[in-house]
C-alpha positions as CSV (number, residue, x, y, z in Angstrom):
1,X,-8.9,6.1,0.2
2,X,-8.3,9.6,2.2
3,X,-4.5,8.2,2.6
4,X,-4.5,6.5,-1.1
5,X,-5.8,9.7,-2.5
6,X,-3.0,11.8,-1.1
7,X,-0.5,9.5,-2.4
8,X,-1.8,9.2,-5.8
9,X,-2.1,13.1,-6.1
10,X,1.6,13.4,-4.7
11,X,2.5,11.0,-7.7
12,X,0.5,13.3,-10.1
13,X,2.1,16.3,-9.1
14,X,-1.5,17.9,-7.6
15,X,-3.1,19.0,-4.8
16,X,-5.2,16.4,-2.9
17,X,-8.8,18.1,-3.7
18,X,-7.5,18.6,-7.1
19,X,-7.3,14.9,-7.0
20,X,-10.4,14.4,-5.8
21,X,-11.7,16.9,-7.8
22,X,-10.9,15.6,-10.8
23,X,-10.7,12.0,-10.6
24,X,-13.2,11.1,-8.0
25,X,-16.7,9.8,-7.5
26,X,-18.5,9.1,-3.7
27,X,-19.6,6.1,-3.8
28,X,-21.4,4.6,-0.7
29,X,-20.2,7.1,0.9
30,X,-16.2,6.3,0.1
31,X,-13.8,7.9,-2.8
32,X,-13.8,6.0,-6.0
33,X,-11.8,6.5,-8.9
34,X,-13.9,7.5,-11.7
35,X,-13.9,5.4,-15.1
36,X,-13.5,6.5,-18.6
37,X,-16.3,5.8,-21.5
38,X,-14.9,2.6,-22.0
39,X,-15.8,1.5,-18.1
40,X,-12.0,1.1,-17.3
41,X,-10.3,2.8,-14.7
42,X,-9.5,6.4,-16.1
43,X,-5.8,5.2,-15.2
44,X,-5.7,2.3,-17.2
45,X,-4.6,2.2,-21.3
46,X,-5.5,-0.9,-22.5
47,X,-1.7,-0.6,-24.5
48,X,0.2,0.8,-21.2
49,X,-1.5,-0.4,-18.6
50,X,-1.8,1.4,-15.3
51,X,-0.4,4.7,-15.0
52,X,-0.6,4.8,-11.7
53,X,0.8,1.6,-11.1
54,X,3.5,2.1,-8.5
55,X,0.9,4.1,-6.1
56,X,-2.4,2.3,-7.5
57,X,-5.5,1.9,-4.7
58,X,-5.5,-1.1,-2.4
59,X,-8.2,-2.3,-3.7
60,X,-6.7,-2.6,-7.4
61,X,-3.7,-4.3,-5.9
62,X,-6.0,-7.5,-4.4
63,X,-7.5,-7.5,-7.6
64,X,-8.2,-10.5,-8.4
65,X,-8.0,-12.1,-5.0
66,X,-11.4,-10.5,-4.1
67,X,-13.6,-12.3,-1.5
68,X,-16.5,-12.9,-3.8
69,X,-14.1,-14.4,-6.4
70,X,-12.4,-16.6,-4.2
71,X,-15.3,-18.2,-3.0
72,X,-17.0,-18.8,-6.3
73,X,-15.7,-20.8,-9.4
74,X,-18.4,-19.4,-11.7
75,X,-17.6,-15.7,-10.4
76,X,-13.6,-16.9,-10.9
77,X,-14.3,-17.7,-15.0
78,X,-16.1,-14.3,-15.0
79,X,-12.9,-12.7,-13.5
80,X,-10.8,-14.8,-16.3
81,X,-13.4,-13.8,-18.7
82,X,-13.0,-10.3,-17.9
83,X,-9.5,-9.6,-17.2
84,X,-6.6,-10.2,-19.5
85,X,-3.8,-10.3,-16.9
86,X,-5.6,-13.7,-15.6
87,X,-4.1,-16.7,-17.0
88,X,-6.1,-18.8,-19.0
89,X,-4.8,-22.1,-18.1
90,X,-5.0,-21.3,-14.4
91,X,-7.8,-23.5,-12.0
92,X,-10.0,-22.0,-9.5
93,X,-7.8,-24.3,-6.9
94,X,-4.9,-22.9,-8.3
95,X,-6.1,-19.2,-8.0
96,X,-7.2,-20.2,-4.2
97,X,-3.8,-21.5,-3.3
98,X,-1.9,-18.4,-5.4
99,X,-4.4,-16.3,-3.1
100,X,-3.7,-18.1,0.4
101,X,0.2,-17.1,0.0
């Protein structure tokens, strides 16, 4: 995230270790961005969305075409379950071949 983290604080208008600083955990030994009370993503407003949307993490712009989702229907409802940008109506095979493109 050493690369993601400069261009997220870039976007901010901060430093890099202000970044970090401020909006960063170490997690297993990698940056992670921290969450807010509510467990979201201290970027994300459940009325606006990201607000770091056009320099977001790589690993927020898979979401949801994770490994462990794509392998697993009952892990793939959890994912519906859990996320509100997932289409209902959408199948697991549907998700896999959305995924595969």
């Amino acid at each position: 995230m050493d690369m993601e983290a400069a261009r997220i604080a870039k976007f901010l208008g901060i430093t890099d270790e202000e970044f970090v600083a401020r909006y960063c955990s170490k997690k297993g030994g990698k940056l992670s961005i921290i969450c807010s009370d509510d467990l979201y993503c201290i970027f994300y407003n459940k009325d606006e969305g990201c607000s770091i949307h056009p320099v977001k993490p790589e690993r927020c712009r898979d979401w949801p075409y994770y490994e462990s989702i794509l392998r697993d229907p009952e892990s793939w409802e959890e994912a519906k379950d859990a996320c509100p940008g997932i289409s209902r109506e959408c199948t697991f095979q549907e998700f896999k071949s959305q995924a595969a493109k």
